[in-house]
N, C-alpha and C positions, 0 to 999 in steps of 0.2 A: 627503482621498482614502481609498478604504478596498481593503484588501486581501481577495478569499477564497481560502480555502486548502479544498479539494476532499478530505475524508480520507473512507477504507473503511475501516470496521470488519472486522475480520478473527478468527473465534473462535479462542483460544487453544491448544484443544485440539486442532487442525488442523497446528498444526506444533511445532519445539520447539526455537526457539532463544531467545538471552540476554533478546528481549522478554518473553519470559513471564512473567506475574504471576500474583497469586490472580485476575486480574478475568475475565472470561468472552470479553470480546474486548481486541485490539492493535489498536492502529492499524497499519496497512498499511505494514510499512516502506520503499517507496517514498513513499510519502505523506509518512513522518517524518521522511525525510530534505526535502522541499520542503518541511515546517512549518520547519525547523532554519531554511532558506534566507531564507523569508518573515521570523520572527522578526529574524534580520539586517537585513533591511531595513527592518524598522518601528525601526529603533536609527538608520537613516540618515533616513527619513524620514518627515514628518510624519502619519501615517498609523493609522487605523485595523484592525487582524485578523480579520475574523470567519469563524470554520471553519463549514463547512457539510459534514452525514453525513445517510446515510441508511440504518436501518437498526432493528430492533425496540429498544424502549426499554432492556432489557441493554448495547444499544451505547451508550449514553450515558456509560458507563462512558471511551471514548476521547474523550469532550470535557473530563471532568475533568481529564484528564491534557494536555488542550492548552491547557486555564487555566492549568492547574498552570506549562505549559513559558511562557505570557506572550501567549496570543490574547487578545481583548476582547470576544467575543462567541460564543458557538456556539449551534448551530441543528440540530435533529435533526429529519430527514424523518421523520416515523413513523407510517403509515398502511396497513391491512389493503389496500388496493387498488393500496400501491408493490410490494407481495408478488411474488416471484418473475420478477422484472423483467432481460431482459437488455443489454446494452452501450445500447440501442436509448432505453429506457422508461426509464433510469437519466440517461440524459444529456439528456433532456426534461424529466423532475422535475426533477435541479439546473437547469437551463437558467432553468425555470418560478423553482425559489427563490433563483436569483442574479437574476433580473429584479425581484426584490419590494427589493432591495437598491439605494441611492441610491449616485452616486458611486464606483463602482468602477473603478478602476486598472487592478487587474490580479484574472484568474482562473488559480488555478495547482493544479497536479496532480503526482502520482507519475507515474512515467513508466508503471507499468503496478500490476495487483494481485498479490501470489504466489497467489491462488488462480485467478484467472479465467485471467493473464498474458495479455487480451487489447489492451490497451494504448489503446485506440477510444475511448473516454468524452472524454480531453481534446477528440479529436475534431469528436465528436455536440456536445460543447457549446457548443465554438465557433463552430460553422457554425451553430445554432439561435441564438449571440446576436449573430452577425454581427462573430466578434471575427476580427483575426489571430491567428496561432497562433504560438509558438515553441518546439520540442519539440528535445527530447535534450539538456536545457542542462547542459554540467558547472559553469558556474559562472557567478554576475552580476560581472560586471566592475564597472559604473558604473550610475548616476542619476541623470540629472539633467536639468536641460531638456525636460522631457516627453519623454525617452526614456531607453528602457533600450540597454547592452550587455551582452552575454551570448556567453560563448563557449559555441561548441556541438559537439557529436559527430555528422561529416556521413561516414558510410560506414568510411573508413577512417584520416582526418585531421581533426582539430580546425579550424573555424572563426570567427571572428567575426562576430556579427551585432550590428545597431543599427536600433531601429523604436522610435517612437513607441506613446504609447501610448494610450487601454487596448487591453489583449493577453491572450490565454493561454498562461501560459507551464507545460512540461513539463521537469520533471526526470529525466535518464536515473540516476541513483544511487539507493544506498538506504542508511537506518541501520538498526543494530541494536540500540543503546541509546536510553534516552532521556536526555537531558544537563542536565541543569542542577535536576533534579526532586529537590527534596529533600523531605521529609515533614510540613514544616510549610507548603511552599507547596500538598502535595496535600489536607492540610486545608482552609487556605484556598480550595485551589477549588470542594472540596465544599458550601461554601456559595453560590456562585454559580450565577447560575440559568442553566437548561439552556432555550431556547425551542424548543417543539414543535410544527411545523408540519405539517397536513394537506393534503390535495388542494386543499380549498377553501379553507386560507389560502396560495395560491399561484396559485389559479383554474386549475389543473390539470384537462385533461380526463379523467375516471376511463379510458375506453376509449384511454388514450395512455399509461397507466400499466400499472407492473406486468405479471401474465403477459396483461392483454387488450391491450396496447401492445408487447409481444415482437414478433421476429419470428423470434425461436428457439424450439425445439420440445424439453425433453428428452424422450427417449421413455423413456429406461433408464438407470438407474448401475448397475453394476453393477463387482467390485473383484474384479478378476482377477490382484492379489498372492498365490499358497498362502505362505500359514505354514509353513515349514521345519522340520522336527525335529532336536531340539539333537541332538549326537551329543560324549558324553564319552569324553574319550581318560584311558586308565588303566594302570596299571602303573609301569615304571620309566618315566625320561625317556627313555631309547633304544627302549623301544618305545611309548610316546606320541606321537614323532617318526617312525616306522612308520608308525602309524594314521594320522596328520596327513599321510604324505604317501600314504599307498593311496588317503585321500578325494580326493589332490587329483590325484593320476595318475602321480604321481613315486616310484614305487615304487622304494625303493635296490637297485642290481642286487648281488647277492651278490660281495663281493671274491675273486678268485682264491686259493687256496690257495699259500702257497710252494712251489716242487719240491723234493724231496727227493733227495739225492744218494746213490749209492752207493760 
């Protein structure tokens, strides 16, 4: 049986927490918290890992690091015509490159992306490979007898679910480290090869891809954060704590004078 694990390349310099490395993209840490999961279960069972990304060749960089953490195989979508592809034309490419894969189990995902957060890809995929779905899972319980348990996050209370399989399963968590990556295993993955699959090694139709397979439009980005000007508070501490609070509205009201007696 072979397992895929569904990871998003994600570029580093987009956000700026503990994943950050020299490399140009992270893996999605949604995603790397469902790699952590899946490696788990390739320790129970007899089973095959192969990650599946898609994303310009730079992302290749997050499948070393999934050697690195103990997949068996990764596979990077990387084609001028997956370009600019949304929830739609993303979850048709995988669909198309989990189909060229024998013996699959299970297909599993991040519960969403931090940059997209639109959560629809486990989805799109499943309904295209005719899988069930199992989404928000906090945890695999068991496996065995051709089925899974998995408790899951349903509204406001945790439940238990059990389905046969194959399935796609979704994870509602996320990590923020990577675990177990030490730097003689990132060596060793560095030598292992990375397969790079195009439209036509997956028989993907070009106009189902990318932005001619969208069904989203951006028309405009545009970044309506202003930059704030710093403002330094100076003098004694008694009146730095003035300025600090004139900026914030809390201006000290002058203390009464004592009366004076006669």
């Amino acid at each position: 049986m072979k397992i895929v694990i569904c990871i998003k390349p994600i570029r580093s310099d987009l956000v700026n927490i503990s994943l950050r490395q020299l490399d140009t993209y992270l893996i999605n840490p949604y995603d790397l918290y469902a790699l952590e999961r899946v490696l788990e279960l390739k320790r129970q069972l007899d089973c095959e890992v192969v990650c599946v990304s898609m994303g310009a060749k730079g992302a290749a960089c997050v499948l070393t690091r999934a050697y690195a953490m103990g997949v068996d195989k990764a596979i990077l979508l990387n084609d001028s015509v997956f370009s600019g592809a949304d929830t739609v034309a993303t979850s048709y490419a995988l669909a198309k490159a989990i189909g060229m894969i024998e013996y699959v189990g299970f297909v599993v995902f991040g519960g969403r992306s931090i940059d997209g957060e639109t959560g629809q890809v486990v989805y799109g995929v499943s309904d295209l490979l005719q899988l069930r779905c199992i989404s928000d899972i906090e945890r695999i319980i068991d496996v065995k007898d051709g089925q899974i348990t998995a408790e899951c996050n349903v509204g406001t209370e945790n439940v238990i679910l059990r389905a046969g399989y194959p399935l796609a399963l979704a994870f509602s968590n996320f990590s923020l480290e990577y675990s177990g990556v030490s730097l003689l295993a990132l060596k060793r993955a560095r030598n292992k090869e990375i397969i790079y699959w195009g439209a036509s090694d997956i028989n993907a139709a070009p106009e189902k891809c990318g932005i001619a397979g969208s069904k989203t439009r951006v028309l405009e980005i545009k970044n309506d954060i202003d930059k704030k000007n710093s403002i330094v508070a100076t003098g004694t501490v008694k009146e730095k704590a003035e300025q600090i609070l004139n900026i914030l509205g809390w201006a000290a009201h002058p203390q009464p004078k004592p009366s004076s007696r006669t």
